[in-house]
Every structure is written in structure tokens, then in C-alpha cells.
C-alpha positions as CSV (number, residue, x, y, z in Angstrom):
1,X,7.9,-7.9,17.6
2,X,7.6,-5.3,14.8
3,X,4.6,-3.4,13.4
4,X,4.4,-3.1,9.3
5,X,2.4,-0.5,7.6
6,X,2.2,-1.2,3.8
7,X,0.6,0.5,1.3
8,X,0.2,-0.7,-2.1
9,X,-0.7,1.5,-5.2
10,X,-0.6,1.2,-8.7
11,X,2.5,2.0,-10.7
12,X,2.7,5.8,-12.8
13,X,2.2,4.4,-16.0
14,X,-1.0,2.3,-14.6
15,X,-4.3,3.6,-15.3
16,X,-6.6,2.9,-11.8
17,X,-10.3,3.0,-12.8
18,X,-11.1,3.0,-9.5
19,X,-9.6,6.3,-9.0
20,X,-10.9,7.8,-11.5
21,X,-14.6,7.0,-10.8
22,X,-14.1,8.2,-7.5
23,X,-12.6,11.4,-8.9
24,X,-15.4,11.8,-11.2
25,X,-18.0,11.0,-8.0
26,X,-16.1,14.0,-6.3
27,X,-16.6,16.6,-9.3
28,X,-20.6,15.5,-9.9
29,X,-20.6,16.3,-5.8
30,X,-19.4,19.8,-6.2
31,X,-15.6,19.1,-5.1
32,X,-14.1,20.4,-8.5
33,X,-10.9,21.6,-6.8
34,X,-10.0,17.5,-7.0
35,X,-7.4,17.2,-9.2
36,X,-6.8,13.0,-8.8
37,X,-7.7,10.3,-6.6
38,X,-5.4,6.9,-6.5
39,X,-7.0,3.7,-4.8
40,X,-4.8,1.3,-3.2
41,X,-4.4,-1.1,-0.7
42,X,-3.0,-1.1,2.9
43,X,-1.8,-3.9,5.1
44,X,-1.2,-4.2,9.4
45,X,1.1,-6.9,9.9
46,X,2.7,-8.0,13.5
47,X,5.8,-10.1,12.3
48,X,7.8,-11.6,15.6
49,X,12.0,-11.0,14.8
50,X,13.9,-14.4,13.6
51,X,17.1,-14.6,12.1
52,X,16.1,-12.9,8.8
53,X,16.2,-9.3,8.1
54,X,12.8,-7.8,8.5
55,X,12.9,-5.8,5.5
56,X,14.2,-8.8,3.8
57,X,10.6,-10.8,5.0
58,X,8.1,-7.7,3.9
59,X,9.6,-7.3,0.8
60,X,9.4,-11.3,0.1
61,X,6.0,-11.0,1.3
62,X,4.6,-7.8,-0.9
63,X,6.4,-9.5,-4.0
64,X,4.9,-12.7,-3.8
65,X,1.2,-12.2,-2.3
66,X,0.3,-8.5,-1.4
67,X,1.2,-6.5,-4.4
68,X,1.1,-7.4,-8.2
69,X,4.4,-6.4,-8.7
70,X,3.7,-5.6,-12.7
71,X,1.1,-3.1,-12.2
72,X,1.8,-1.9,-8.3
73,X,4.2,-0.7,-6.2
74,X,4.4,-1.0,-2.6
75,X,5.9,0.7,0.3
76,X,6.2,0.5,3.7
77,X,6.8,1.5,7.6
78,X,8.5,-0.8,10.1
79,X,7.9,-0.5,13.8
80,X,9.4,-2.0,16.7
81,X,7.0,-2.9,18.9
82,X,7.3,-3.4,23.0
83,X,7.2,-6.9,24.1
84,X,4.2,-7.7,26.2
């Protein structure tokens, strides 16, 4: 069994609204010294092995349900996990 991690952000060239009105939240509270703040999205998945690549099932995964592959970009951790 494997542990994923997968974090999903918006591409560069993607403005995140979001971010910004939390960056603007942090300046009105005094925290001036914040120079940007990017929103995103994170995922815990327990995938059990099969015949298939791992990588080759998260990246299937991200590009067809978790991320919005025109606007995000995703990466992620992979972690075997002990049998219990």
C-alpha cells in the first residue's frame, strides 16, 4: 500500500484571487513583510499496488479529476506504506 501527498496549485501565468485576498487580509492585519500567498489544494490518498505503475495511476488521477490541468499544476509524494 502506498501513501500519496498531492498538492495542486495554480499555474505561473494564473492569476489566484484567492491568494491575493488573503494577501491583502495579511497587510490590513499588520503582516506587511508578506510578499505573496498561493491557495491550492491537497489530497491523502491510500492506493493498494496492482500491476500498473504507481506514478503512472496519480498522474491519470490529477489529470482527469484532481487538478484542472489548464489553469493548475500538480505535484506529488509517494510513500510506501507497511502492510497491516
Amino acid at each position: 500500500m502506498y501513501l500519496i501527498k498531492i498538492y495542486v496549485t495554480y499555474k505561473q501565468s494564473i492569476l489566484d484571487p484567492k491568494g491575493e485576498a488573503v494577501n491583502d487580509a495579511l497587510h490590513r492585519l499588520g503582516y506587511n513583510n508578506v510578499e505573496q500567498v498561493e491557495l491550492g489544494k491537497y489530497f491523502e490518498i491510500k492506493l493498494c499496488a496492482d500491476d500498473r505503475p504507481v506514478e503512472t495511476e496519480v498522474d491519470e488521477m490529477c489529470d482527469q479529476l484532481l487538478a484542472n490541468v489548464n489553469m493548475e499544476t500538480y505535484r506529488y509524494e509517494i510513500t510506501e506504506m507497511e502492510a497491516l
